[in-house]
N, C-alpha and C positions, 0 to 999 in steps of 0.2 A: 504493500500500500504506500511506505515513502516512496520506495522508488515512484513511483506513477504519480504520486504529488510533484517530485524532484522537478519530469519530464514534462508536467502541463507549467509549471513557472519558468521564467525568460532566465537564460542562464547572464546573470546580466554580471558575475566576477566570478573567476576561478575556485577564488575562494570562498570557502565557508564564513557565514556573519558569525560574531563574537558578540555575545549579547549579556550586557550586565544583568540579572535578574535578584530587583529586590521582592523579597519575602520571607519565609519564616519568623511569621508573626508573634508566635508564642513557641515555650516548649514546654509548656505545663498539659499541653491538649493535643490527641495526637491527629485531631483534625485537621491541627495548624501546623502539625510537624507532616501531614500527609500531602498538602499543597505545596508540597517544595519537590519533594520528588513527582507527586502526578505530574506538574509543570514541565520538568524534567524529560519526562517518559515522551509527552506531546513535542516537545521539541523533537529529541531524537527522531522521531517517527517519524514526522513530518518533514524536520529542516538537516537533510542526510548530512554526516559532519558538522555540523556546529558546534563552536564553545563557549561552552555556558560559563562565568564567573558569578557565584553565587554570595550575594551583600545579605546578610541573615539582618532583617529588623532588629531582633533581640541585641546584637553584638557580640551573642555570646552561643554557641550551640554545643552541647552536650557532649562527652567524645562518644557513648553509644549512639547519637545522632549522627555523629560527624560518621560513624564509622557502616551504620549502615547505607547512607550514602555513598561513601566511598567505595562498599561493596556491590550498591549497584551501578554507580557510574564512576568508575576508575577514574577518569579523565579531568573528572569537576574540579573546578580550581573555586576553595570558599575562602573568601577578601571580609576581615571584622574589621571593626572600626563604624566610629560613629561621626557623623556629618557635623561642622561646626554652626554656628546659630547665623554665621553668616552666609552660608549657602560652602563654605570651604571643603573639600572632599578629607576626610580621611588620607594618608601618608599614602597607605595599598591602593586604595583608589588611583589615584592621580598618576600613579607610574601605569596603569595599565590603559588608563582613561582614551589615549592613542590608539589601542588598537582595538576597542572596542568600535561595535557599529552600528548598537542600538538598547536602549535600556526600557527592558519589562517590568509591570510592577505586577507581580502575581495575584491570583486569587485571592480574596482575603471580606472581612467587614466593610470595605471600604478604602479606598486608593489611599493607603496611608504612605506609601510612599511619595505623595504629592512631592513634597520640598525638591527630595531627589530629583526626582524625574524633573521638575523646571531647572535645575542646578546644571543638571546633565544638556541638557537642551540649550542652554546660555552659551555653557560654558564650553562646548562642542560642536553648536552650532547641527548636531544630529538629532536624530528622532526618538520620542517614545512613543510605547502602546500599553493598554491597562486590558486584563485580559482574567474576565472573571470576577468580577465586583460584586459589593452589593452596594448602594448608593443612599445617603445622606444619612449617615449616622456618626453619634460622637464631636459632632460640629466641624468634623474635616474638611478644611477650607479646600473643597476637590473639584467646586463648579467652574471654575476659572479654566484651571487650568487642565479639565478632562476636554475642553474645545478644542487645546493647542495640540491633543495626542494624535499618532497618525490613525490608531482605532482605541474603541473604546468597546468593550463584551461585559455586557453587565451579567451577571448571577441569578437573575429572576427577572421574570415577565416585572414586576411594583416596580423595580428600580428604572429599568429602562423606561416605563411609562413617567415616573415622574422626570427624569433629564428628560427626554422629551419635552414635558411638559415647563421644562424652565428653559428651553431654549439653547440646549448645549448641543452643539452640531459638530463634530469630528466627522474627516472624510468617511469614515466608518463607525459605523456603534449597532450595535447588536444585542443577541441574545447569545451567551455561550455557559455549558453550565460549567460549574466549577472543577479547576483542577483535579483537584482528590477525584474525582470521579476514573483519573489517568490512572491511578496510586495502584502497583501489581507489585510491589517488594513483600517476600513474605521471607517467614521464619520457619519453616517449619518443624525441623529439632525441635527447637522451642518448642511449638507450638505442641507439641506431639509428647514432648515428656509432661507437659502440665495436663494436658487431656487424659493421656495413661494414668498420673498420679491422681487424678480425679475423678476415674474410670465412665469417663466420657466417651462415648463410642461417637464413629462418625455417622454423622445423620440424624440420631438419636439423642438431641437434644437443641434448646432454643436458646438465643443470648439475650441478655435484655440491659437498659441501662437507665440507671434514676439520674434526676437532674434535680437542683434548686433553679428556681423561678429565675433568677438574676443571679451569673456566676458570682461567688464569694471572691472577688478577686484579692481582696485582701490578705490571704490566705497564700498568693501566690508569693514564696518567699521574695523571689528574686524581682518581684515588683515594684516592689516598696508602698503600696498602694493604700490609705490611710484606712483602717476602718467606715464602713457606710450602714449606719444603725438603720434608717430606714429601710433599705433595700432589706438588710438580714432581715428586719419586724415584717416584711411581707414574705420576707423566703419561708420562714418559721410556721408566717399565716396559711400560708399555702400548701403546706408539706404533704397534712393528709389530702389533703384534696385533691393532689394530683396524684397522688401513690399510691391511694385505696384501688385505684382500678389497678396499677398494674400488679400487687400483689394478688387482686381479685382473679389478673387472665394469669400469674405462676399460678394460684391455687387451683383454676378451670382446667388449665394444662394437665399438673401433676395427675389429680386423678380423674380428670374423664381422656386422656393419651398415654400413651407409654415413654412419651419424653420426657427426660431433664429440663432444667432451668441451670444457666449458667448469667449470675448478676455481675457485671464489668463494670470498669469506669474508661469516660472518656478523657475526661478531665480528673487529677487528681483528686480534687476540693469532693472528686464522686464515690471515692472509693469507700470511706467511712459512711458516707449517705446510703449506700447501696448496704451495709448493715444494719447501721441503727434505723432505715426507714422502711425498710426492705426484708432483708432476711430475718430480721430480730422478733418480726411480728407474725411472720408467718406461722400456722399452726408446727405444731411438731413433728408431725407426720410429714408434711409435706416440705420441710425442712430436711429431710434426709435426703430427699431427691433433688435440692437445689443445691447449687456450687458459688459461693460469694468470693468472687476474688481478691486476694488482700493487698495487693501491693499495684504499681503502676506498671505499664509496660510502654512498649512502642508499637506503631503501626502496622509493622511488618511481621511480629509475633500477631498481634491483633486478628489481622487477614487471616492468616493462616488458621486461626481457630474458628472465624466465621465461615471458611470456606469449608470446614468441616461440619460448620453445624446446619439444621433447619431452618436458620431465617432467624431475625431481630426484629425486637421490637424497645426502641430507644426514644427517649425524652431530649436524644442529644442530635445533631444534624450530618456530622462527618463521617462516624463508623455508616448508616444507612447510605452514605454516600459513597463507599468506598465500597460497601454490599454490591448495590447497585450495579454499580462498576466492572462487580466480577460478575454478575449475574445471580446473584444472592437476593433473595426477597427481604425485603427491610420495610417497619412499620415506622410513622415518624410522628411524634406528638410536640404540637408548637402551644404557644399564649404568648399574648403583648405585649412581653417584657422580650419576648425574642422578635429578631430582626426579617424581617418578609423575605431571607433565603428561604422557610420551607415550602415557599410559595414553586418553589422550584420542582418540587413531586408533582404538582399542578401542570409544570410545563415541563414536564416527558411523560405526561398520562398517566400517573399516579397518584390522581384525587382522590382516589378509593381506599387509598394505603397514608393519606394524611387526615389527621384529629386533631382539630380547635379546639383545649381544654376548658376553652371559656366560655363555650356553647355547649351545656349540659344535655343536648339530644347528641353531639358528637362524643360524648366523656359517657354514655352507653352503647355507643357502637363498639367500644376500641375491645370491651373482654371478646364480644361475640369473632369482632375480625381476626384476633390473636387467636383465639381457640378452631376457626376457620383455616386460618392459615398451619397449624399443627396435623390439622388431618386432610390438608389437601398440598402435601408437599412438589408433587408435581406440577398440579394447576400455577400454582404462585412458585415457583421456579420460569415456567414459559412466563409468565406474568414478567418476571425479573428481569428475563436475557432479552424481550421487547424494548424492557425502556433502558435496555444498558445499549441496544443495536440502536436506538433514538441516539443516543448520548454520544456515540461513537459518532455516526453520519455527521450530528453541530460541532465536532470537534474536528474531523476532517474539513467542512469546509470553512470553519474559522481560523484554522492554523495553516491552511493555504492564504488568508489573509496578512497571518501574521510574518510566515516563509517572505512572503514578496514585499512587505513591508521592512522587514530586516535586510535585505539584499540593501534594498535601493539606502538604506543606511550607511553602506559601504562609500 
């Protein structure tokens, strides 16, 4: 499929583009740690030979991150360092800044890489592209300057329609879903001695994941991020109310199927929640047959255990995204405190498989669908690989966008 992308774009230089890519937004969520490699993955595929130099947001990336990157893409060159308040690049920045010939800001909440990208653009006089968005959250001054980008692929049908709706016209803007949905690095060792130790057989079992209403980010060490009493007073208000069901579909699972319950986190701040809200309450019986994970992981362990199980059903938006992905049936449950990505199930034909929890005729749908989904493993498998072949087709013709868009950077 690269190749045949390669031969419809104008070979317009020998060489391969070199393309700065900012992202890796968090590394506390392996959502935010999965949009660096899916990103990754689409490039290769698409723009045969290219290098990538990867500018991590955080400044700082993990070396089990660093390292399973590196084991999937030997070649990646990753540049830290943080941008000065005057638009100044970083030391690593600047030596490379010349042979660069186009900088992407990855998927993510919102083009936070803004500053960069116009920094880059000044100071280069070459192009960016923002590729995967969600739009106007957190007050990120990104209406400006997502006009000056060469495209712009927003994350969901909401966000597109609002730039529209404010007048942001880039030669290109679109709809493209998000990277993670590229994300195929797995673990399987991993994955496979935790499953044996937990006597998880393949198939025969479902994952699920709790969420608080508003992440705790305060929690996240390396944040520094102040306590927010009000947020917590409504995470707290909220707990049962959103949990009672999904303890409701493990309990429907447990005894009217012969699968397990395996409770994950996406984000760390989940991993305790997925206890004390989750397994702690479940009856005792049906606590034998559930598996509460205790500790964090990464992605690519992740995959590989989803790719052995029945399907998920998550409070969270990334691991169903990376389901997806692989052709895995993923349930997804959103409220108003989250950002109009899940609107994005909506646009690959998965309204059926997304729950508004703040519409209480939807917060009775979700045991029957999860317990639907447990005894119709095959139905919702073809269900799955439909909206992963949708997903694949917008990413083909978006990244022939962005292939010719990075050439002519050169």
């Amino acid at each position: 499929m690269a190749l045949a992308i390669a031969n419809v774009l104008p070979a317009l230089n020998s060489r391969p583009p070199h393309l700065l890519l900012r992202s890796g937004w968090q590394v506390e969520n392996i959502g935010d740690i999965a949009h660096t490699p899916g990103l990754l993955r689409l490039l290769q595929r698409y723009i045969p030979g290219v290098q990538v130099t990867f500018w991590p947001f955080y400044h700082y990336l993990p070396e089990a991150e660093v390292a399973m990157l590196k084991s999937d893409f030997p070649t990646l060159q990753i540049v830290e360092g943080k941008m000065g308040q005057h638009g100044n690049f970083p030391a690593a920045i600047k030596k490379i800044l010349e042979n660069v010939d186009f900088f992407l800001n990855g998927s993510g909440p919102a083009t936070l890489g803004w500053a960069e990208a116009l920094a880059f653009k000044k100071q280069t006089g070459k192009p960016f592209g923002v590729y995967g968005v969600t739009y106007g959250l957190y007050g990120t001054p990104e209406k400006e300057m997502l006009s000056q980008a060469a495209f712009v692929y927003f994350r969901d049908s909401v966000s597109l329609a609002l730039a529209k709706a404010q007048g942001i016209e880039p030669p290109v803007m679109g709809f493209a879903p998000d990277a993670a949905f590229a994300f195929d690095c797995t673990d399987d060792a991993k994955a496979s001695l935790f499953l044996k130790e937990h006597k998880l057989r393949p198939g025969n079992f479902l994952c699920c994941i709790p969420k608080h209403r508003s992440t705790p980010v305060w929690l996240h060490e390396l944040k520094g991020r102040p306590y927010d009493r009000v947020r917590d007073e409504r995470n707290n208000a909220m707990l049962e109310h959103d949990h009672l069901p999904m303890r409701e579909a493990i309990i429907a699972v447990v005894r009217q199927t012969k699968l397990k319950v395996l409770i994950v986190a996406e984000d760390i701040t989940q991993i305790e929640l997925g206890k004390k809200v989750v397994w702690d309450k479940l009856p005792a019986a049906v606590q034998k047959q559930v598996v509460w994970r205790p500790d964090f992981w990464l992605p690519d362990e992740a995959l590989s255990v989803y790719k052995q199980s029945a399907g998920l059903f998550s409070f969270e938006m990334h691991s169903p995204i990376m389901c997806i992905g692989n052709g895995i049936p993923a349930l997804v449950v959103r409220w108003e405190e989250q950002s109009s990505k899940g609107i994005m199930w909506d646009d690959i034909g998965l309204n059926n498989w997304l729950f508004d929890f703040d519409q209480e005729a939807e917060v009775k749908k979700f045991v029957p669908m999860v317990l639907t989904m447990a005894n119709n493993p095959a139905t919702f498998k073809a269900a799955a690989v439909r909206a992963q072949q949708r997903v694949r087709k917008l990413q083909l013709n978006t990244m022939a966008v962005v292939a010719k868009a990075s050439k002519r950077g050169k």
